[in-house]
C-alpha positions in Angstrom: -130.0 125.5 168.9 -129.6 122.5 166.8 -130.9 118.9 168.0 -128.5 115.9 168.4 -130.1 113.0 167.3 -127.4 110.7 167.8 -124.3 110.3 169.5 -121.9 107.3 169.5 -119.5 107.8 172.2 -116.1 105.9 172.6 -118.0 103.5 170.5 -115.6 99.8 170.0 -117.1 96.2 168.6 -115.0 93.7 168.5 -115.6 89.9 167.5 -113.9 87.0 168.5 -111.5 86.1 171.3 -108.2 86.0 171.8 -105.9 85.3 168.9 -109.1 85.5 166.6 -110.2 89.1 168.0 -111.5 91.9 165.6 -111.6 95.3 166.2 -114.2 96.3 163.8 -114.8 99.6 165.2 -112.0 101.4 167.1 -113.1 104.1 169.9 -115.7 105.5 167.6 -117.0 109.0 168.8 -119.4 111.0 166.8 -122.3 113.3 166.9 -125.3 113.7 164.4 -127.0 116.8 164.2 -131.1 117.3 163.2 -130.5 118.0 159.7 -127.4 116.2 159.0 -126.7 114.7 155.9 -123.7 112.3 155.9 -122.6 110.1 153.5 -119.9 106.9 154.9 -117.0 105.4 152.6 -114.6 103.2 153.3 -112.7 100.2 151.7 -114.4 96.3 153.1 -113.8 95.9 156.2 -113.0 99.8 157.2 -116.0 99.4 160.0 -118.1 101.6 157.8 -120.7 98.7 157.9 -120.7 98.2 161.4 -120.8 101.6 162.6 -124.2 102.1 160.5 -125.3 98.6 162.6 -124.9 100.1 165.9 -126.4 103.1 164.4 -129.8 101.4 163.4 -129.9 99.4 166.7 -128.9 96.3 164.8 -125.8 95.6 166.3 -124.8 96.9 170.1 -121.5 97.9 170.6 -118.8 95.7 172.8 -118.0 99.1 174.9 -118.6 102.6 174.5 -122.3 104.5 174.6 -125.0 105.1 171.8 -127.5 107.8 172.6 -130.5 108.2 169.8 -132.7 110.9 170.7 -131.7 111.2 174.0 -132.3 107.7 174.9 -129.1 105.6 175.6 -129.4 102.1 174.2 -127.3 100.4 176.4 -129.7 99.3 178.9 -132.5 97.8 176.5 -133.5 94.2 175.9 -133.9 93.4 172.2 -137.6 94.2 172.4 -136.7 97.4 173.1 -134.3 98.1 170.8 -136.7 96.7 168.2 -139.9 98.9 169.5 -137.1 101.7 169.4 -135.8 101.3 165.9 -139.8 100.8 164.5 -140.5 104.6 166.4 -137.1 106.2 165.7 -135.5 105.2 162.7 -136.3 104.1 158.9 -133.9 101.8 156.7 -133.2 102.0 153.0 -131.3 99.2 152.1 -129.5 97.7 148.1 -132.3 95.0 147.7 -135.4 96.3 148.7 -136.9 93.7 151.3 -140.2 94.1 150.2 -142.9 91.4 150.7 -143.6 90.1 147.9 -147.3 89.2 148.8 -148.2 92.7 149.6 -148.9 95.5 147.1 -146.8 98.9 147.5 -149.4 99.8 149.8 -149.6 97.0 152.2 -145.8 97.1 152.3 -146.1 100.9 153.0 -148.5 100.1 155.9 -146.9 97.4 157.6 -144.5 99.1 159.9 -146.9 101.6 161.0 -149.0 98.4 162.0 -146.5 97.2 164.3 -146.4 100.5 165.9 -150.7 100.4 166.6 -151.4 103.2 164.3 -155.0 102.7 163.3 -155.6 100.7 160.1 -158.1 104.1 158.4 -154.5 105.8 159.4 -152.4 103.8 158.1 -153.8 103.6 154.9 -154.2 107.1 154.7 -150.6 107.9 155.5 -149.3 105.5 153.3 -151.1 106.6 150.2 -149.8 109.8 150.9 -146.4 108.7 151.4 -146.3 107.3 148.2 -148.1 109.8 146.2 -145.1 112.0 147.9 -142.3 109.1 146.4 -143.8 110.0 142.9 -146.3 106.3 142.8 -149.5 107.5 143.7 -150.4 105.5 140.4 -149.0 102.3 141.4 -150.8 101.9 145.4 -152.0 98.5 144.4 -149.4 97.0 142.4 -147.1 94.4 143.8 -143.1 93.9 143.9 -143.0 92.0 140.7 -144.9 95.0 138.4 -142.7 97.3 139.7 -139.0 98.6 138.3 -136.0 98.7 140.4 -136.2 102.3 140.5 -139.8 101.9 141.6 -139.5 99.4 144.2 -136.8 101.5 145.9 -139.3 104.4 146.4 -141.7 102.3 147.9 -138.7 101.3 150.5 -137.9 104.8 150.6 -142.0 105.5 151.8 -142.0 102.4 154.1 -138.4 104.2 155.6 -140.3 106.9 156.5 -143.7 106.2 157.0 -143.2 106.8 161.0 -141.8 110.1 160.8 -138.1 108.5 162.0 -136.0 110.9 163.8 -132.8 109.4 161.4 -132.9 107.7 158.0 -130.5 105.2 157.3 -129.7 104.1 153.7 -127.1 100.8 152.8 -125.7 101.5 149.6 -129.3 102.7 148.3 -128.2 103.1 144.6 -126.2 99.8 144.0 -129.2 97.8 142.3 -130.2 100.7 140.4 -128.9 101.8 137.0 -127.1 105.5 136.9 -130.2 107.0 135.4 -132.7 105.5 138.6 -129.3 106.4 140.7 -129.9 109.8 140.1 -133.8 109.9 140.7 -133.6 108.0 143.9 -130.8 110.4 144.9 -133.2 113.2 144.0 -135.6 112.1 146.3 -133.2 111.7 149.8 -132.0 115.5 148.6 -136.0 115.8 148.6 -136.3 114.8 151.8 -133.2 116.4 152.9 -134.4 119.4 152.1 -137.7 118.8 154.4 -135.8 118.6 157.3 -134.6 114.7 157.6 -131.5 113.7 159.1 -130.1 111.1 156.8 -126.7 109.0 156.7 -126.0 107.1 153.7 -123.3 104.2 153.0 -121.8 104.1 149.5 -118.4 103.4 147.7 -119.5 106.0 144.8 -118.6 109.2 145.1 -120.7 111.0 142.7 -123.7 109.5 145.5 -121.5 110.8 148.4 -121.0 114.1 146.8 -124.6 114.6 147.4 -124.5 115.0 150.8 -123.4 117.7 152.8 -120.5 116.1 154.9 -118.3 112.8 153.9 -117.0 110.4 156.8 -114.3 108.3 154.9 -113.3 104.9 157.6 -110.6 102.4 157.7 -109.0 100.5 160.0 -112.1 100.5 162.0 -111.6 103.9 162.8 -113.1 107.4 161.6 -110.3 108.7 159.2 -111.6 112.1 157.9 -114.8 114.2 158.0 -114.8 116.4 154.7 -117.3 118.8 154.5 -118.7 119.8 151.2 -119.0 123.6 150.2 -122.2 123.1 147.9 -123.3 119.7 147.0 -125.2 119.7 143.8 -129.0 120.5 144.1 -131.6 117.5 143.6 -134.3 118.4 140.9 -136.7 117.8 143.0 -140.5 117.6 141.8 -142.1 116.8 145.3 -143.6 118.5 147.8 -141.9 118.6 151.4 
């Protein structure tokens, strides 16, 4: 019997009042499954954005229910939500938040600190994480001696460096050239394949045809859900 992870139910946000209302998201219903792999599109201002926000705890939704992992969010105070997202889910986003300060490493470790993971742990889990993202050579480095491409795996290590239930990516490819497009992609079919959940936001559809199920928005509303017969395979070189 397969897992739901999340469900959005009769999900709206609206900002505003009055005359100056907007209906972001419409009466937004949807279920993820353990294993999913969806990929959002939708013109600016579809509600493609904010959908992924209520999603990743970031936003709460005006009316409506969001379960993740069984737990519904309504009732939590922001330190909650926040303790919830740090346990539950990981987030990949276009520029790759890391600290500058902090070698790959210590950016690798830092969520797992704020979750009271021992610090022999943490280090250990982090090295592996990254020797698993392909930069087991570059632990010690910091932001600036890293590539584009590179600095996105270390976000994609830090993502999952808790073991989230989901992962959540923002238009993951759209700082990155087509060739480092295609390697990053390669590694969330990587990780696909090892059993994460994963729902990406792009406007390209050469990244959205690597996933197995499309979710196309607009109007603040879930339009279509295409399911794809065989996306292409990721040429993987990492271990699950």
């Amino acid at each position: 019997m397969t897992c739901t992870v999340a469900q959005l139910k009769e999900v709206s946000k609206s900002y505003g009042a009055g005359h100056n209302r907007v209906l972001a998201v419409d009466r937004l219903s949807l279920k993820v499954a353990q294993g999913d792999y969806l990929a959002v599109m939708g013109a600016s201002g579809s509600g493609k954005s904010t959908a992924m926000n209520i999603l990743g705890c970031l936003d709460r939704p005006t009316s409506g229910e969001y379960w993740l992992d069984n737990c519904p969010t309504g009732g939590l105070n922001d330190d909650q939500l926040a303790e919830l997202r740090n346990r539950k889910l990981g987030f990949v986003f276009q520029q790759f938040y890391l600290l500058r300060e902090l070698t790959a490493l210590e950016n690798v470790m830092l969520p797992m600190a704020y979750a009271g993971v021992a610090r022999p742990l943490q280090r250990q889990r982090a090295e592996a994480a990254l020797v698993r993202v392909g930069l087991g050579q570059r632990l010690h480095n910091p932001p600036n001696q890293l590539s584009g491409g590179q600095q996105q795996r270390v976000a994609i290590a830090r993502a999952i460096i808790n073991r989230p239930v989901l992962l959540l990516a923002d238009e993951p490819t759209g700082a990155l050239d087509s060739t480092t497009s295609h390697e990053v992609m390669d590694l969330f079919g990587e990780l696909h394949q090892a059993g994460m959940t994963v729902i990406l936001v792009t406007h390209e559809q050469e990244v959205a045809a690597r996933a197995k199920t499309i979710l196309r928005f607009a109007d603040g509303r879930l339009q279509e859900i295409a399911t794809l017969a065989s996306p292409p395979p990721c040429n993987s070189r990492l271990a699950p």
